[in-house]
N, C-alpha and C positions, 0 to 999 in steps of 0.2 A: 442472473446470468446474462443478461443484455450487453452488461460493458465485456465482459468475456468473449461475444461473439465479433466484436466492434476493435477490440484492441490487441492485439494480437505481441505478445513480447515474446523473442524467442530470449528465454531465457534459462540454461540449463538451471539453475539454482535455484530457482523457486520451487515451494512444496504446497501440495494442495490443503494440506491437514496434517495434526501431530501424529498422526495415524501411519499416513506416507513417509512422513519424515522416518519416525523409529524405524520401520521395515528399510528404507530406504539405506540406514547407517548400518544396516544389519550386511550387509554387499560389499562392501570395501574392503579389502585385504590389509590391513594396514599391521605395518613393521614396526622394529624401534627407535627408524628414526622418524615416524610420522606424530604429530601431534594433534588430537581433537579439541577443538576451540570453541566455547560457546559466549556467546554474549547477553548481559541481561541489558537493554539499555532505557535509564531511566526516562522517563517526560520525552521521549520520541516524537510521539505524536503532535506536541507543540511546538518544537521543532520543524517541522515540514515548512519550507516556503512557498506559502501557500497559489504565488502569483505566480512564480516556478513549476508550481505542478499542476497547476490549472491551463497553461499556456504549455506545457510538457504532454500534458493528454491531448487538448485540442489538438495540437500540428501532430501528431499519434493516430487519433480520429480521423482525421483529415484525408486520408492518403486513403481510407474508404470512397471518397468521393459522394458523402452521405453528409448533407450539411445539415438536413433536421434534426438526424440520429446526433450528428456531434455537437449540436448546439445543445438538445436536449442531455444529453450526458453532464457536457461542462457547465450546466446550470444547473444540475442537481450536485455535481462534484463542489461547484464554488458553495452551494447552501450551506452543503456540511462542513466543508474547510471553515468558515466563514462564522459559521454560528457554532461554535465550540463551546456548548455550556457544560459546567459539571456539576450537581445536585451531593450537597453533602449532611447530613442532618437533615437543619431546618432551612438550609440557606442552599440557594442555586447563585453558581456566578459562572463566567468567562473565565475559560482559561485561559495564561497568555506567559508566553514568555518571560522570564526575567532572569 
């Protein structure tokens, strides 16, 4: 809960769990001309530009006027971006793009 108290998004569309979500569509009134849309979307995760979201959180952080907390965040953020491995069988490797 550390980067939760540090980053603050207002964002109405975000959900905290699938739990929030279902109750949450459970509320909307919807007619026939409304459409529900869901998306699965594949390899996401490797997708993410990772110097994009690393430099997107920092200047995020920032506006805390907390430079240990922001550093310490974006060095843990870049770890995980950064070392994307994935264990299959017998064999671990990098995920990457292609």
């Amino acid at each position: 809960m550390l980067l939760i108290n540090h980053l603050h998004l207002n964002n109405q569309y975000n959900t905290t769990n699938s739990n929030t979500l279902a109750n949450d569509l459970t509320k909307p009134k919807i007619n026939s001309n409304h459409r529900l849309l869901t998306l699965d979307i594949e390899d996401l995760y490797v997708n993410i530009p990772i110097d994009e979201a690393i430099n997107t959180t920092k200047t995020q952080l920032a506006k805390n006027k907390d430079s240990r907390t922001t550093n310490q965040i974006t060095s843990l953020l870049e770890v995980i971006l950064k070392q994307n491995y994935l264990s299959f069988k017998p064999k671990s490797t990098k995920q990457i793009k292609v």
